[in-house]
Each structure stands twice: as structure tokens, then as C-alpha cells.
DRENMARSE-359783 format. One record per residue: x, y, z of N, C-alpha, C, O, CB in turn; residue in three letters. Coordinates in Angstrom, 2 decimals. Glycine has a CB too. Example, Ala and Ser with C-alpha at 12.3 -4.5 7.8 and 13.67 -1.06 7.14 Angstrom:
NODE       nxx       nyy       nzz      caxx      cayy      cazz       cxx       cyy       czz       oxx       oyy       ozz      cbxx      cbyy      cbzz   type
NODE     13.19     -5.69      7.80     12.30     -4.50      7.80     13.20     -3.30      7.80     14.24     -3.32      8.46     11.31     -4.47      9.05    Ala
NODE     12.85     -2.25      7.08     13.67     -1.06      7.14     12.90      0.03      7.87     13.41      1.14      8.04     14.08     -0.60      5.72    Ser
// end
This chain:
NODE       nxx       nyy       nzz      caxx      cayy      cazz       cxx       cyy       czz       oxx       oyy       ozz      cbxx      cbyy      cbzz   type
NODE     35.07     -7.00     11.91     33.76     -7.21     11.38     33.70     -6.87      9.88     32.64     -6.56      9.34     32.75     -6.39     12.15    Unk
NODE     35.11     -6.95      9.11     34.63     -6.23      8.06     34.25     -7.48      6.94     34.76     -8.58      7.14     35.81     -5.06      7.56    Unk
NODE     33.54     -7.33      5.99     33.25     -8.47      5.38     31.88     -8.72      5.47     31.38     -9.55      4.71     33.97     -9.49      5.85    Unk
NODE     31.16     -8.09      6.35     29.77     -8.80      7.14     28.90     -8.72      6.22     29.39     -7.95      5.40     29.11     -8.09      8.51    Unk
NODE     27.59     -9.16      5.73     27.10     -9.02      4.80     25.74     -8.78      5.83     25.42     -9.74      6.52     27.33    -10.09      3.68    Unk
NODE     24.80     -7.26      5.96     23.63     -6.97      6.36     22.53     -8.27      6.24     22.29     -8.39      5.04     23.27     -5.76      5.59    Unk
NODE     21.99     -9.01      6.81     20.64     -9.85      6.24     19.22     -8.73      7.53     19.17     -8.17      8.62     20.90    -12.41      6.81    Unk
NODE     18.32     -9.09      6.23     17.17     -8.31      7.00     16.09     -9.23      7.12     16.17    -10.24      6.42     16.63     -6.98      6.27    Unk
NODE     14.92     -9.07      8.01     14.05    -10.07      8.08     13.01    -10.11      7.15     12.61     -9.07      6.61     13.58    -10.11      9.21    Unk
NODE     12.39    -11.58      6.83     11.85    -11.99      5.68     11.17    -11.21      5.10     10.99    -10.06      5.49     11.25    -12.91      5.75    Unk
NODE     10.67    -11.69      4.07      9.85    -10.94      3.03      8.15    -10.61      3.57      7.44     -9.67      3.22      9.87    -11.99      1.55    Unk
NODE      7.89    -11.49      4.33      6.63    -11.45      4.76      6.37     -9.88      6.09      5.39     -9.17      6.34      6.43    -13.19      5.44    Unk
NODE      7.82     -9.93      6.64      7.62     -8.61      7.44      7.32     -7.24      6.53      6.57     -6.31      6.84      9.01     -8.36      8.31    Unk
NODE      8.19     -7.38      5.20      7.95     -6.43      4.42      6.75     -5.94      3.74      6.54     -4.72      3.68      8.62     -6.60      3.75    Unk
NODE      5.77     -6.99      3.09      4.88     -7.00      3.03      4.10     -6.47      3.82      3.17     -5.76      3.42      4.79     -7.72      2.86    Unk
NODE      4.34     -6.73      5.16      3.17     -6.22      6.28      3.46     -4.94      6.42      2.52     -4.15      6.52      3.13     -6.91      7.79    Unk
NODE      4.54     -4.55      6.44      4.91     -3.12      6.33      4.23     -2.40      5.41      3.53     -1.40      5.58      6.20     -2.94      6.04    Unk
NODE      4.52     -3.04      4.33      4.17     -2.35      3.00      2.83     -1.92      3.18      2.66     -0.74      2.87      4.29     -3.26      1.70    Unk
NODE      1.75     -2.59      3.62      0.54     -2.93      3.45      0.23     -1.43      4.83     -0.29     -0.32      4.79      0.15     -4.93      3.72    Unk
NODE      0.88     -2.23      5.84      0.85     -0.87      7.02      0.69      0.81      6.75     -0.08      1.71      7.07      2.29     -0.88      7.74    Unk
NODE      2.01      0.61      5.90      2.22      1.81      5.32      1.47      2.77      4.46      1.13      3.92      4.74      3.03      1.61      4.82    Unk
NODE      1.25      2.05      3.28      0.22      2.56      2.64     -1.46      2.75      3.28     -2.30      3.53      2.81      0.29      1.76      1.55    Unk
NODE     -1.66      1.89      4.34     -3.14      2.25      4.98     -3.28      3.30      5.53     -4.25      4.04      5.38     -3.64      1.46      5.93    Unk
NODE     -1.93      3.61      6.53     -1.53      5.00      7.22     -1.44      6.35      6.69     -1.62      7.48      7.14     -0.37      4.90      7.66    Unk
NODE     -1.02      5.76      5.33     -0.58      7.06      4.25     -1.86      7.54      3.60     -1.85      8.66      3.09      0.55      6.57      2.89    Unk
NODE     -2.84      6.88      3.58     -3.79      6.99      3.28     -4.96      7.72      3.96     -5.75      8.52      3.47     -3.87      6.08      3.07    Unk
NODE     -4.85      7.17      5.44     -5.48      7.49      6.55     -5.31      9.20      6.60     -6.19     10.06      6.63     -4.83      6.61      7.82    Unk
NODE     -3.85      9.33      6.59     -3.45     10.68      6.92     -3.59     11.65      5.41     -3.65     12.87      5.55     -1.78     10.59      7.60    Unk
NODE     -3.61     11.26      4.45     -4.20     11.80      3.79     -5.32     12.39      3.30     -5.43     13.53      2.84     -4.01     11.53      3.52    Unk
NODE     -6.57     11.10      3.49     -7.81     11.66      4.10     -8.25     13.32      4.68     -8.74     14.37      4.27     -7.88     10.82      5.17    Unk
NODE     -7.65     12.66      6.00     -7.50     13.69      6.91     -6.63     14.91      6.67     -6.30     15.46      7.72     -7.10     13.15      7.96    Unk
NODE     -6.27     15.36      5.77     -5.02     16.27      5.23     -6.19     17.07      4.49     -6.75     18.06      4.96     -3.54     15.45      4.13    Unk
NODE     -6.44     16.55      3.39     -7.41     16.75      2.39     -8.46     16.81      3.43     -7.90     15.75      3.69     -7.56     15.63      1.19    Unk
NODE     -9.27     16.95      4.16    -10.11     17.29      5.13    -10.08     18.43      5.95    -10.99     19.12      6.42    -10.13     16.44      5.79    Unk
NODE     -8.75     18.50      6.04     -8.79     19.82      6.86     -7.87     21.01      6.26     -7.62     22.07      6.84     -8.28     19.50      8.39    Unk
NODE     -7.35     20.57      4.73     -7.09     21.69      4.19     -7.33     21.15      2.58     -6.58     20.51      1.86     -5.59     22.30      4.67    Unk
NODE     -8.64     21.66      2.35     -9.33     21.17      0.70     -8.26     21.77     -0.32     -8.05     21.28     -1.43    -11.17     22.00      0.24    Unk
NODE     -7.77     22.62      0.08     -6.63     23.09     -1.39     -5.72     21.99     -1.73     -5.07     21.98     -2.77     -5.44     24.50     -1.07    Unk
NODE     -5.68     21.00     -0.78     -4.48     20.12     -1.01     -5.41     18.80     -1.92     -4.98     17.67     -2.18     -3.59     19.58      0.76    Unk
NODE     -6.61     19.32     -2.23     -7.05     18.09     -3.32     -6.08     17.06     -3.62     -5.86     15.89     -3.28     -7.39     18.65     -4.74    Unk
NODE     -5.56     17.99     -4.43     -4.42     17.19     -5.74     -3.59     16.03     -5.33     -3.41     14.97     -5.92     -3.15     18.26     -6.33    Unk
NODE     -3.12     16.46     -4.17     -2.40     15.29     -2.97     -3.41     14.15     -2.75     -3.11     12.97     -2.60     -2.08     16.04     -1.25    Unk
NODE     -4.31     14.55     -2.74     -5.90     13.45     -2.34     -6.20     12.41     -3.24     -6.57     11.26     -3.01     -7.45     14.30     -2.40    Unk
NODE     -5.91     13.23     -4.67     -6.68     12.48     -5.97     -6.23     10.89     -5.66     -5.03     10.78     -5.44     -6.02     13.12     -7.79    Unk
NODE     -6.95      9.72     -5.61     -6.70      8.49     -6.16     -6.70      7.76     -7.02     -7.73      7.50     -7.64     -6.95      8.06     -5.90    Unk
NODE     -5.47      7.20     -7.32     -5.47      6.60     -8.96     -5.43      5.13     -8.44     -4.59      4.74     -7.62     -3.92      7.08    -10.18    Unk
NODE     -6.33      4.43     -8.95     -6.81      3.08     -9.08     -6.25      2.22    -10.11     -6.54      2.21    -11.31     -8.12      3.10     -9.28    Unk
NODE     -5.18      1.30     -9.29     -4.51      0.45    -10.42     -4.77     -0.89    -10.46     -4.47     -1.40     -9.38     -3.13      0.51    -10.39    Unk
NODE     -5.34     -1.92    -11.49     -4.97     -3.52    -11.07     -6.32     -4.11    -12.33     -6.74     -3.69    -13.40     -5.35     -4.05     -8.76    Unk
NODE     -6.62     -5.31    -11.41     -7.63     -6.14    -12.13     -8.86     -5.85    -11.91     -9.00     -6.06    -10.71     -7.56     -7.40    -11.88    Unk
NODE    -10.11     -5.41    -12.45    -11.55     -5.33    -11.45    -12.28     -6.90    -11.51    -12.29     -7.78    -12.37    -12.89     -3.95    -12.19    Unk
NODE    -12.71     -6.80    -10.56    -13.41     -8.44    -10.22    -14.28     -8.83    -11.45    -15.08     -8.28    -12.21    -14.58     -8.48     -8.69    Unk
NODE    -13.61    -10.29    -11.22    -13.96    -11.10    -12.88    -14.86    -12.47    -11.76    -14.15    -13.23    -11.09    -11.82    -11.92    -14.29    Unk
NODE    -15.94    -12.56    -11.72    -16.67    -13.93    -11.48    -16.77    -14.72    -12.36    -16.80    -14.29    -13.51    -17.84    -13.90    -11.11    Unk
NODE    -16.86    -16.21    -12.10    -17.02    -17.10    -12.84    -17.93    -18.01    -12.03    -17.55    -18.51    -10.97    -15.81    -17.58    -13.31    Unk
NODE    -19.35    -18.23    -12.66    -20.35    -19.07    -11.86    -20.74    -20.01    -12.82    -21.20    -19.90    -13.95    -21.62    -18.28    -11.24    Unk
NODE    -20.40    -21.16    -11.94    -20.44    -22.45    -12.58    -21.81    -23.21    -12.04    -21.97    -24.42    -12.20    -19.03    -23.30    -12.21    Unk
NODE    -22.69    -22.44    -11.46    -24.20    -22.63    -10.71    -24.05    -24.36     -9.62    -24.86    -25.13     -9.12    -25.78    -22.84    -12.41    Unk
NODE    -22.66    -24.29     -9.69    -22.53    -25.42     -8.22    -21.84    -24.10     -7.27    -22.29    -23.82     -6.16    -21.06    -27.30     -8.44    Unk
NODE    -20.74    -23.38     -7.89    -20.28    -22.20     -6.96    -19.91    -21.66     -8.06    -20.03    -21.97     -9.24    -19.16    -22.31     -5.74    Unk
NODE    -19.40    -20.72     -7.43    -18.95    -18.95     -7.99    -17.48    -18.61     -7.29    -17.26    -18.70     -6.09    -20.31    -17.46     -7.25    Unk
NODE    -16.53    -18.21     -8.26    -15.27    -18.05     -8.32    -15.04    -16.76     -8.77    -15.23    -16.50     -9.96    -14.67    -18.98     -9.03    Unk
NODE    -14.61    -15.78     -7.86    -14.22    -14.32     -7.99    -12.82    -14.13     -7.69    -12.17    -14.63     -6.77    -15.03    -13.41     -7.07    Unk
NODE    -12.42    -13.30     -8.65    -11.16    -13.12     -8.63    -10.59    -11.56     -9.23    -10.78    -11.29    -10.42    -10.68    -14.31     -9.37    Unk
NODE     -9.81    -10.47     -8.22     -9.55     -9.27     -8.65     -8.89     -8.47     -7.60     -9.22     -8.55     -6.42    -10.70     -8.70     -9.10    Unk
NODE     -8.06     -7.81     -8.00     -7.20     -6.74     -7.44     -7.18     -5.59     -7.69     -6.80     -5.23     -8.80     -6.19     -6.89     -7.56    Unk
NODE     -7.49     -4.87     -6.94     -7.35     -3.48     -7.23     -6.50     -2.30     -5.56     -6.81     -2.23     -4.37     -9.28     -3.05     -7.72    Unk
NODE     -5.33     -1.57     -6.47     -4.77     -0.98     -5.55     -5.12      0.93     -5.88     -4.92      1.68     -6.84     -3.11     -1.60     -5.60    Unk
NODE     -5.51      1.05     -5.00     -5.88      2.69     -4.68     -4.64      3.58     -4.21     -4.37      3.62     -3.01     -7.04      2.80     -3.38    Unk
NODE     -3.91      4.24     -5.08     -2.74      4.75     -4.39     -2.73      6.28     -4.84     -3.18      6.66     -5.92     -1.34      3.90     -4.80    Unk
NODE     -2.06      7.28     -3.68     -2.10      8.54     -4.32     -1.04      9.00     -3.15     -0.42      8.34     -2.32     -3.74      9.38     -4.51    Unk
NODE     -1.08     10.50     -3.46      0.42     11.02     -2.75      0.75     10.24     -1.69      1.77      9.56     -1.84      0.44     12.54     -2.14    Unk
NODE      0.12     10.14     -0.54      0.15      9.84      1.12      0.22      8.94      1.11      0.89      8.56      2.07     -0.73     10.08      2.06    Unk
NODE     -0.30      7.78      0.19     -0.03      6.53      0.51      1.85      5.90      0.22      2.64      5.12      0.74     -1.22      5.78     -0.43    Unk
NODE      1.76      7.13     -1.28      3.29      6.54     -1.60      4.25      7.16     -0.66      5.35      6.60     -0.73      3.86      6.89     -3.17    Unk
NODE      4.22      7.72     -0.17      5.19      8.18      0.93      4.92      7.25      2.20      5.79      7.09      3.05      4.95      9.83      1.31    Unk
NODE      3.70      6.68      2.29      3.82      5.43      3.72      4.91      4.29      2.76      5.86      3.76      3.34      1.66      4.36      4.33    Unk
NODE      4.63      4.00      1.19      5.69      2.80      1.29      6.80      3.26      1.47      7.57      2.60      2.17      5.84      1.91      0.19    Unk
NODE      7.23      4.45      0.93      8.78      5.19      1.20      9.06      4.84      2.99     10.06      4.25      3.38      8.68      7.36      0.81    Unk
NODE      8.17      5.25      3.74      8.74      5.16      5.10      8.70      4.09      5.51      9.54      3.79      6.36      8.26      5.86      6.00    Unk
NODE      7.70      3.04      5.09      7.95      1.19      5.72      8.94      0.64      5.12      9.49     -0.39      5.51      6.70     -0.03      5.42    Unk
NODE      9.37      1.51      3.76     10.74      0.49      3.26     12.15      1.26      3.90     13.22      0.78      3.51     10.90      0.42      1.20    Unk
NODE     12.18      2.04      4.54     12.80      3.12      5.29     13.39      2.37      6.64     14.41      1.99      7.21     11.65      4.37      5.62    Unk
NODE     11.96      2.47      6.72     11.76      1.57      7.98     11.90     -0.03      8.03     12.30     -0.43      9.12     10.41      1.82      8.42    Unk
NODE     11.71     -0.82      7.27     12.32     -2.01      6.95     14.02     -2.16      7.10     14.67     -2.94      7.79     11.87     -2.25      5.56    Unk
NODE     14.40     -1.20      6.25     15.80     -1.29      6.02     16.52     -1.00      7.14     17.71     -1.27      7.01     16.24     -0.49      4.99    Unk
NODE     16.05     -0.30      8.73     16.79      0.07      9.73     16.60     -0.66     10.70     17.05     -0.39     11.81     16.68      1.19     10.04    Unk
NODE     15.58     -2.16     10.31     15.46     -3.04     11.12     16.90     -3.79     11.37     16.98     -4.73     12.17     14.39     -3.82     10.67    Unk
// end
């Protein structure tokens, strides 16, 4: 078997992971910061991306924006879905 070259499944599983991950990391962070307030700092959220830009053309309205909320707990869910990706 030597020679073999690892393939992992698509990009779209990763994504979902990704997305998994960080909701969880988040979730449990919450709840961290809830039941022990000293751990603020772990809590704080830093808000990264685009804020919503509309464009109304008074036939319709076109909104468009991203924004990602990430802080300790969340970055440790992508650490473990890409963890976890890779042992698929």
C-alpha cells in the first residue's frame, strides 16, 4: 500500500463541519460564561465581515452582507471539525 495518496470527502462536508463547529463552540461557550462569569474574556465576541448594504430600486430591494461572530469557543469548534474532518 505504499504510495497511497489519503483523499478526503468534498469540500461541502467541510463546510458543514465548519459551520457545525463553530455553532457548538459557541453554544458551549455561552454556557461556560454563564456559569462561571470570570471566564468573560473567553466570551468576548469579535465581529468580523461586511454589515448589510441594501440597494432599493422601488421595483425590489437587494441586500447583501456577512458578518461572522467568533471568539474563544467558537475557534476551538473549527479546530475540532477540521480535526475531525481530517480522521474521516
Amino acid at each position: 500500500m505504499a504510495g497511497r495518496t489519503r483523499t478526503y470527502p468534498g469540500w461541502q462536508l467541510l463546510l458543514l463541519l465548519m459551520v457545525m463547529g463553530g455553532i457548538i463552540g459557541s453554544w458551549i461557550g455561552d454556557a461556560v460564561v454563564k456559569l462561571w462569569p470570570g471566564l468573560g474574556l473567553l466570551g468576548h465576541v469579535q465581529s468580523v465581515g461586511l454589515p448589510t448594504m441594501t440597494m432599493d430600486l422601488h421595483v425590489f430591494s437587494l441586500s447583501f452582507g456577512f458578518m461572522l461572530n467568533i471568539n474563544f469557543f467558537s475557534i476551538i469548534g473549527f479546530i475540532l471539525a477540521w480535526i475531525f474532518y481530517k480522521r474521516l
